[in-house]
DSSP file (Angstrom, degrees, kcal/mol; ACC not computed):
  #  RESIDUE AA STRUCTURE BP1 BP2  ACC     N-H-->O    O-->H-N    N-H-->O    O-->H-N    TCO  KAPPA ALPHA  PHI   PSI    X-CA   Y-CA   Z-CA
    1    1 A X              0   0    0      0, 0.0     2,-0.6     0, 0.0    56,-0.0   0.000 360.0 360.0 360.0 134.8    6.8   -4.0    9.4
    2    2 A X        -     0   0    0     17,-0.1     2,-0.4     2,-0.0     0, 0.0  -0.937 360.0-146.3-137.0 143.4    5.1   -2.2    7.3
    3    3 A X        -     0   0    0     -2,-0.6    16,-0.9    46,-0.1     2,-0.5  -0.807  17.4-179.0-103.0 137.1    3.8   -2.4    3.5
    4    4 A X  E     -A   18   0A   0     -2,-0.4     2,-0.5    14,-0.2    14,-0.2  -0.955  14.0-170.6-146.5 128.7    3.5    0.2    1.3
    5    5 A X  E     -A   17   0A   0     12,-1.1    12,-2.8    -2,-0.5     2,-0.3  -0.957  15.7-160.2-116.5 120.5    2.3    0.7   -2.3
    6    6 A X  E     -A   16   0A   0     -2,-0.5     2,-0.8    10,-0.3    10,-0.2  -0.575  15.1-158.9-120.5 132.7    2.7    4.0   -4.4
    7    7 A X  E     +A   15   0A   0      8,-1.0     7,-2.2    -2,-0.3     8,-0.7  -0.872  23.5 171.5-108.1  98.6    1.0    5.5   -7.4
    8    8 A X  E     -A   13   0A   0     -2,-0.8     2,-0.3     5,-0.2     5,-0.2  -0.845  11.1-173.1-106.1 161.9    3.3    8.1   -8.9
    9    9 A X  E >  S-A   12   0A   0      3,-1.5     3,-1.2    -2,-0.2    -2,-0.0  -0.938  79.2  -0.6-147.3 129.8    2.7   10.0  -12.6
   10   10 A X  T 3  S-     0   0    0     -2,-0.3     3,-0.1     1,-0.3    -1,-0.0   0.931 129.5 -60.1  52.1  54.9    5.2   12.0  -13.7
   11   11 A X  T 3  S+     0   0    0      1,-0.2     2,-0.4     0, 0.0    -1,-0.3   0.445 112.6 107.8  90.3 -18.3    7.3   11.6  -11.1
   12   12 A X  E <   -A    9   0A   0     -3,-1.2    -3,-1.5    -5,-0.0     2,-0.2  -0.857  65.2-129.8-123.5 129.6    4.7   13.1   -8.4
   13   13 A X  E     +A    8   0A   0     -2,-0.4    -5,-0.2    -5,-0.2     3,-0.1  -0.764  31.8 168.2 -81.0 126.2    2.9   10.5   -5.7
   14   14 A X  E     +     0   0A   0     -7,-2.2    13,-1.1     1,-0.6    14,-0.3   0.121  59.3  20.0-142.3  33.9   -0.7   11.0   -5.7
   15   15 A X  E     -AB   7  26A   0     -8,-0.7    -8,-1.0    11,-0.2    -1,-0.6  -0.657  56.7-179.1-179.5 145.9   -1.8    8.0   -3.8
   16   16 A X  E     -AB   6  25A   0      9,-2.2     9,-2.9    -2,-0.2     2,-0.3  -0.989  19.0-152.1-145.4 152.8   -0.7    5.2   -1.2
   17   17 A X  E     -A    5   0A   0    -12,-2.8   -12,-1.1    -2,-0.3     2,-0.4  -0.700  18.0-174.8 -94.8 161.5   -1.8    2.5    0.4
   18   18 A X  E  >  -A    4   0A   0      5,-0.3     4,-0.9    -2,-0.3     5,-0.5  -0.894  26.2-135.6-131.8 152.9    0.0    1.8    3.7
   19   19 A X  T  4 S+     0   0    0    -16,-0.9   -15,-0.1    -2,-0.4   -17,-0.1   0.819  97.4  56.8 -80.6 -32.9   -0.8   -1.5    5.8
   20   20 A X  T  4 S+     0   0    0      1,-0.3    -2,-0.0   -17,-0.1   -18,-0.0   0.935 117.3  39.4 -97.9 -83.8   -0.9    0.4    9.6
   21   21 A X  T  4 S-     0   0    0      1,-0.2    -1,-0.3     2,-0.1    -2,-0.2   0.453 100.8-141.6 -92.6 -19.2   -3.2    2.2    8.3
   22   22 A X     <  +     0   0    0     -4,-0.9     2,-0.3     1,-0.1    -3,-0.2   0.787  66.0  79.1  78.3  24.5   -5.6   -0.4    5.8
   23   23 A X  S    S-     0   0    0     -5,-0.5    -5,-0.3    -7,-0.1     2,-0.2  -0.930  78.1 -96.4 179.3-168.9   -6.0    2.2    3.1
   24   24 A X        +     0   0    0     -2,-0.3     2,-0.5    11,-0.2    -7,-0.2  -0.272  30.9 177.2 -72.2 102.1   -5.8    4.6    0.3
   25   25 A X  E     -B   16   0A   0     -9,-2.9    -9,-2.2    -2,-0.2     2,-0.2  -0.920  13.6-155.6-120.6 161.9   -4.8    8.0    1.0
   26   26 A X  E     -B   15   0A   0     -2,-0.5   -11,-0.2   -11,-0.2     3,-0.1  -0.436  14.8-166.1-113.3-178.7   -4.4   10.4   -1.9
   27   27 A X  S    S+     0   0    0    -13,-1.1     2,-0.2     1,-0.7    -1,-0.1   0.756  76.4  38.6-146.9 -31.9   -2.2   13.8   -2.2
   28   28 A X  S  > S-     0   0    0    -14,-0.3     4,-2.6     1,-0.0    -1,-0.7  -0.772  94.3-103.1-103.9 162.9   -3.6   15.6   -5.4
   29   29 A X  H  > S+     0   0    0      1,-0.3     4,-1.4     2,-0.2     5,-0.1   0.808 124.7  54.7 -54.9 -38.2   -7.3   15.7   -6.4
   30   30 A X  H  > S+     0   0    0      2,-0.2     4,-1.7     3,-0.2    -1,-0.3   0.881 112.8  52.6 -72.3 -33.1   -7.2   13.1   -9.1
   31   31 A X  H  > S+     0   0    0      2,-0.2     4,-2.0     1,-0.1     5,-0.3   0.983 109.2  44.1 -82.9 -46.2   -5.5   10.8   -5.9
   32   32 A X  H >X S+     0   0    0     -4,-2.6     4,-3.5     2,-0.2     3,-2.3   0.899 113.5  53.1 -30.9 -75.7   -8.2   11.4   -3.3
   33   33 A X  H 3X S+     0   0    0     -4,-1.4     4,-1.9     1,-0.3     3,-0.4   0.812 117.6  35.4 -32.9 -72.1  -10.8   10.8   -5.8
   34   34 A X  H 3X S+     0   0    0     -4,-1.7     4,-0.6     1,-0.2    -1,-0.3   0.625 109.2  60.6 -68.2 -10.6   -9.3    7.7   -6.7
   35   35 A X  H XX S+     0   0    0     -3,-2.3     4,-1.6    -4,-2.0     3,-0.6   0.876 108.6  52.5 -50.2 -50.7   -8.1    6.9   -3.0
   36   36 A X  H >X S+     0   0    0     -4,-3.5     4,-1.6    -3,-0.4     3,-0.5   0.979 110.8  48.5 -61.1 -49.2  -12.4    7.0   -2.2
   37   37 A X  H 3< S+     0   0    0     -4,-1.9    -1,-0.3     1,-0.3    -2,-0.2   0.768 115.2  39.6 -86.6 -11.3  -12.8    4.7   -5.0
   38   38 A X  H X< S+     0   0    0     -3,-0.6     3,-1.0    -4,-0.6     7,-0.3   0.698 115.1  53.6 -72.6 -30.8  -10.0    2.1   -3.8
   39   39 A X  H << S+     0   0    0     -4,-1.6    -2,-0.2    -3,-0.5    -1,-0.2   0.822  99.2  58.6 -92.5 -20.4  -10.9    2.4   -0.6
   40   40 A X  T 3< S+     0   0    0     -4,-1.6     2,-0.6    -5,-0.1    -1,-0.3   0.170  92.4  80.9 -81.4  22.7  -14.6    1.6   -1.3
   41   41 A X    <>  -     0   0    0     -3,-1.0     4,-2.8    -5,-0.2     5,-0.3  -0.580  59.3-177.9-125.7  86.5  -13.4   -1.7   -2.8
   42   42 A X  T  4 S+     0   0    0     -2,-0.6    -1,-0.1     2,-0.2     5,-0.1   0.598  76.0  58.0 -73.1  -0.8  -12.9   -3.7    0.1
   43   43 A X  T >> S+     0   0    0      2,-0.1     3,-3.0     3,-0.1     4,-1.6   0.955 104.6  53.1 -68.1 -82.5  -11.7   -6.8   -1.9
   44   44 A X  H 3> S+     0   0    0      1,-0.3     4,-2.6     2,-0.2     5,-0.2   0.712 109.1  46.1 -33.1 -52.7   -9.0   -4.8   -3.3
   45   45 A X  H 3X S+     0   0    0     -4,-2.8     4,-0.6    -7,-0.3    -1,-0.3   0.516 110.5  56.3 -87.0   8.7   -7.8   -3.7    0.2
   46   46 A X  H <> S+     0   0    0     -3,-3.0     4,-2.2    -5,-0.3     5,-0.3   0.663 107.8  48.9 -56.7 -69.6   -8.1   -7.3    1.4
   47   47 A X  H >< S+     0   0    0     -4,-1.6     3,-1.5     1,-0.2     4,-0.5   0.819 114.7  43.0 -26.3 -74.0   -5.8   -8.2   -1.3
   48   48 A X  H 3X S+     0   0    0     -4,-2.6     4,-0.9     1,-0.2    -1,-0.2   0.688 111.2  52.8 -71.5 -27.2   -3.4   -5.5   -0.4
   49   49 A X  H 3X S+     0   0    0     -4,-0.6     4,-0.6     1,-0.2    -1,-0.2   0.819 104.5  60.3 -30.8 -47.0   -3.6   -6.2    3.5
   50   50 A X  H XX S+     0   0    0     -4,-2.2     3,-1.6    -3,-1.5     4,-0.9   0.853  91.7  69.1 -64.1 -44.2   -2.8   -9.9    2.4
   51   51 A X  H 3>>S+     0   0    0     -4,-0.5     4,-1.9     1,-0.3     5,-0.7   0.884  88.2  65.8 -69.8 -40.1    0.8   -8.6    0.8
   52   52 A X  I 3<>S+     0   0    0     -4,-0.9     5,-2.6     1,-0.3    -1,-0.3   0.908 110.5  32.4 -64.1 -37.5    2.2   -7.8    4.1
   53   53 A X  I <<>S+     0   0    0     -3,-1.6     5,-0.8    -4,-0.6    -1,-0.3   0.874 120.6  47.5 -78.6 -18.6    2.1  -11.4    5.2
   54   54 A X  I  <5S+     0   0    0     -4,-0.9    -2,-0.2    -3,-0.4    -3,-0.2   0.359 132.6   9.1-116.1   0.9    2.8  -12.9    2.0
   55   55 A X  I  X5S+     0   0    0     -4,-1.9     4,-1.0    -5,-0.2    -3,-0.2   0.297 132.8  40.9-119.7 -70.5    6.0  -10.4    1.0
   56   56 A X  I  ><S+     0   0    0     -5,-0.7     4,-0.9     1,-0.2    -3,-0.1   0.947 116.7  43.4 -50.1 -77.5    6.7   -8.6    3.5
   57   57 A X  I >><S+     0   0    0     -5,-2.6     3,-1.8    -6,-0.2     4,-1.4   0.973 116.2  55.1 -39.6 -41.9    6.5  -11.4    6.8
   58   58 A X  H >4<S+     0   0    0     -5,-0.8     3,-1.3    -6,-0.3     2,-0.4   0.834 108.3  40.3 -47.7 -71.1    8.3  -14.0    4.5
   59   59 A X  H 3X S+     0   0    0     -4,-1.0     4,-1.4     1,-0.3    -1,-0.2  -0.112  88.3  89.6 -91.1  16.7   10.8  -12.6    3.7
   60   60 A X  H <X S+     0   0    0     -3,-1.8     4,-1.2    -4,-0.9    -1,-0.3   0.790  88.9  52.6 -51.7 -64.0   11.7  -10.9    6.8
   61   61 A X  H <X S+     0   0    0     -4,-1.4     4,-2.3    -3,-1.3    -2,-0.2   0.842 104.4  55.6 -44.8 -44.9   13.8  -13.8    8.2
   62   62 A X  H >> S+     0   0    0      2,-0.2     4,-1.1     1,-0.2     3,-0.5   0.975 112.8  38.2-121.0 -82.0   15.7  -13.9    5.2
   63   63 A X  H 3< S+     0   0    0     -4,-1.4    -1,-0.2     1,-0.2     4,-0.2   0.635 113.3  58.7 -33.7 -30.8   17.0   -9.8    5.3
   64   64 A X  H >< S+     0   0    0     -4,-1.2     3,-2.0     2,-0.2    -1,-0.2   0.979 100.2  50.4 -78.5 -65.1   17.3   -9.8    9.0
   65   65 A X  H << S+     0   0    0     -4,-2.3    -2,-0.2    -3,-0.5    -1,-0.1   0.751 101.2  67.2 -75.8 -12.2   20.0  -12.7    9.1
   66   66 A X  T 3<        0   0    0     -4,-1.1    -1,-0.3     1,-0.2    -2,-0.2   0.734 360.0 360.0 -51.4 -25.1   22.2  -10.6    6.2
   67   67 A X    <         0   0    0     -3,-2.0    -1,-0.2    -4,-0.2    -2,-0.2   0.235 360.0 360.0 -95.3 360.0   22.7   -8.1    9.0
């Protein structure tokens, strides 16, 4: 399982965070730049770590037995 959180602007991704990896990577210069600065906020990427158990794990069970 994995979580993953997107920035798009006009349609174009220029940063995501991913959970296997534990941070920000960017894809245009304005997302790098802001990737460094996400990724130097190591509450913030606590936070986002946290969503993979608290969305992701829950609600695992719950998609799986639909199948």
């Amino acid at each position: 399982i994995e979580f993953i959180y997107s920035y798009y602007y006009n349609k174009v991704e220029y940063a995501r965070f991913t959970s296997s990896l534990g941070k920000f990577v960017g894809f245009t210069q304005y997302g790098l730049k802001q990737a460094d600065y996400w990724n130097s906020d190591t509450s913030y990427l606590a936070q986002l770590n946290a969503e993979k158990e608290r969305y992701c794990l829950h609600n695992i069970g719950i998609w799986f037995s639909n199948i």
